[in-house]
C-alpha positions in Angstrom: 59.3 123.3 111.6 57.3 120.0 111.3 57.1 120.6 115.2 54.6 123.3 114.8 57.4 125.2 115.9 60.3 127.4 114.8 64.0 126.0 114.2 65.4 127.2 117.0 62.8 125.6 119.2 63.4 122.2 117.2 67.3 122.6 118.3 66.3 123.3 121.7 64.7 119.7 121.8 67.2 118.3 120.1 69.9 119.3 122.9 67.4 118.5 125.9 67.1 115.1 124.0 71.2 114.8 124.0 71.3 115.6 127.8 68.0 113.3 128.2 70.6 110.4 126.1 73.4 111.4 128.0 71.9 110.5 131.2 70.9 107.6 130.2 67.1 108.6 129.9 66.7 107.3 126.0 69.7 105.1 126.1 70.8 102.2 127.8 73.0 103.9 130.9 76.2 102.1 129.6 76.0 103.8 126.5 77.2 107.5 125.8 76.3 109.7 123.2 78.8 110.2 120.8 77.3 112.3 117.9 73.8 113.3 116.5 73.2 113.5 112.8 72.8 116.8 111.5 69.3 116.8 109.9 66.3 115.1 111.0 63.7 113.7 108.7 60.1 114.7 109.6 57.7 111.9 109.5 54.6 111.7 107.3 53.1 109.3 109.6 51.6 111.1 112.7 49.7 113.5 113.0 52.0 115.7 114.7 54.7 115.1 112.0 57.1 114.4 114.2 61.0 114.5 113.2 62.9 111.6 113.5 67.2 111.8 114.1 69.9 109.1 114.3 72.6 109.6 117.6 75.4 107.6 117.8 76.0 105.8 121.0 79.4 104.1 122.2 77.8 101.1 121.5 78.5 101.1 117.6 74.7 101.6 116.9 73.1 104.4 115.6 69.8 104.8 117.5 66.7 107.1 116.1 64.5 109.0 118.6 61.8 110.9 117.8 60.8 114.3 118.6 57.0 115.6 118.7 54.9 118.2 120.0 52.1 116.1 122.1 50.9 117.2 124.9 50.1 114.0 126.0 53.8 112.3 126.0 53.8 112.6 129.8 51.1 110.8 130.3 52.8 108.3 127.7 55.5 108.4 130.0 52.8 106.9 132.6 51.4 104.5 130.3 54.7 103.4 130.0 56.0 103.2 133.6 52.4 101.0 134.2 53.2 98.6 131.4 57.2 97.9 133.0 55.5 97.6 136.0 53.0 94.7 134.7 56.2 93.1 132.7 57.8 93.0 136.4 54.7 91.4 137.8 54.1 88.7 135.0 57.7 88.0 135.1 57.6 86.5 139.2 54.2 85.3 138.3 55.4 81.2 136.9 52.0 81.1 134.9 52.4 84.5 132.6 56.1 83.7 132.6 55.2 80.1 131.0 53.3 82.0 128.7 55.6 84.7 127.7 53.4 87.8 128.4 54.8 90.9 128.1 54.1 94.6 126.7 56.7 96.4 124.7 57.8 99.2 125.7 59.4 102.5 125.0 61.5 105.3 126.4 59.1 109.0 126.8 61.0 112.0 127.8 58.9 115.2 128.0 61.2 117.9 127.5 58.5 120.8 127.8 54.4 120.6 128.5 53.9 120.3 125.2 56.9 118.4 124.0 59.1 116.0 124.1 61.6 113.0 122.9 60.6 109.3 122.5 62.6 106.2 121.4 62.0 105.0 117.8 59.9 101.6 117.8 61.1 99.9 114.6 58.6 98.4 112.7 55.4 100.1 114.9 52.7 101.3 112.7 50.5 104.0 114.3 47.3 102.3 115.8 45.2 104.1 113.5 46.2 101.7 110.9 44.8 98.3 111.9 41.7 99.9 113.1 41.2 101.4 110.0 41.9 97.9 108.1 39.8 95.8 110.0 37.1 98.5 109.9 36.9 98.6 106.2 37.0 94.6 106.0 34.1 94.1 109.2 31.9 97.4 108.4 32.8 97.6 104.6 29.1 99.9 104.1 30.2 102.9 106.3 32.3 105.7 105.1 35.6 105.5 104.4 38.0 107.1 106.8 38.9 110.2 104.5 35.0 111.4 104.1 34.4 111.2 108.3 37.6 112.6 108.4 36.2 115.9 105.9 32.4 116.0 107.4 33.9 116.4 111.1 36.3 119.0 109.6 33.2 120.7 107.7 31.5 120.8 110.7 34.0 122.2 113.0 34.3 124.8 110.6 30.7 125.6 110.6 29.7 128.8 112.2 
């Protein structure tokens, strides 16, 4: 599968991530699971080419996760726990409040060591992307991504 894993190992995730929605973990607590679409659609965005599902909660709404093989999502998890904890800080602080600071966030659930479910940010474009951009309009001279990109691989590859 697009995990970099066999089918049966994709279902396995899928279920953990229906108990993980069940419990509230991906979904607002107030809001059961109710169904889980039948195929998911693997992404051609990430590296990991993760596979993105629809489940349909009790609210009416059908809500994508994602599932990828990272094995970095629980330290996401962290990064994400940190930023609700500075949202909770700026929000009894009158100054960042007046301001409006906050971090957006989004549900992790590691469902192994090396993988794991995440809620789907719409509209989020992988951070790769603006860095890219603004490299080719401020550094315009240096290689494009793609040939770095193939002389790192050609090196690895090296003996």
């Amino acid at each position: 599968g697009g995990l970099g894993v066999g089918r049966a190992r994709v279902e396995s995730l899928r279920a953990a991530a229906a108990g993980s929605l069940a419990g509230g973990a991906l979904l607002a607590p107030a809001v059961r699971l109710l169904a889980a679409d039948s195929k998911a659609v693997v992404s051609t965005s990430g590296l990991s080419l993760p596979k993105i599902w629809g489940l349909h909660g009790s609210d009416g709404r059908r809500h994508r996760q994602v599932a990828k093989r990272d094995p970095d999502l629980r330290q996401d998890m962290l990064v994400q726990r940190y930023f609700q904890a500075c949202n909770g800080l700026w929000a009894g602080d009158a100054p960042a409040r007046a301001r409006g600071l906050s971090l957006r966030t989004y549900r992790v659930v590691p469902v192994t060591r090396a993988a794991g479910v995440l809620e789907f940010v719409e509209g989020a474009v992988p951070l790769q992307q603006p860095i890219t951009s603004m490299h080719e309009r401020y550094r315009p001279h240096d290689a494009p991504q793609q040939e770095v990109v193939r002389r790192v691989r050609d090196a690895e590859s090296e003996p």
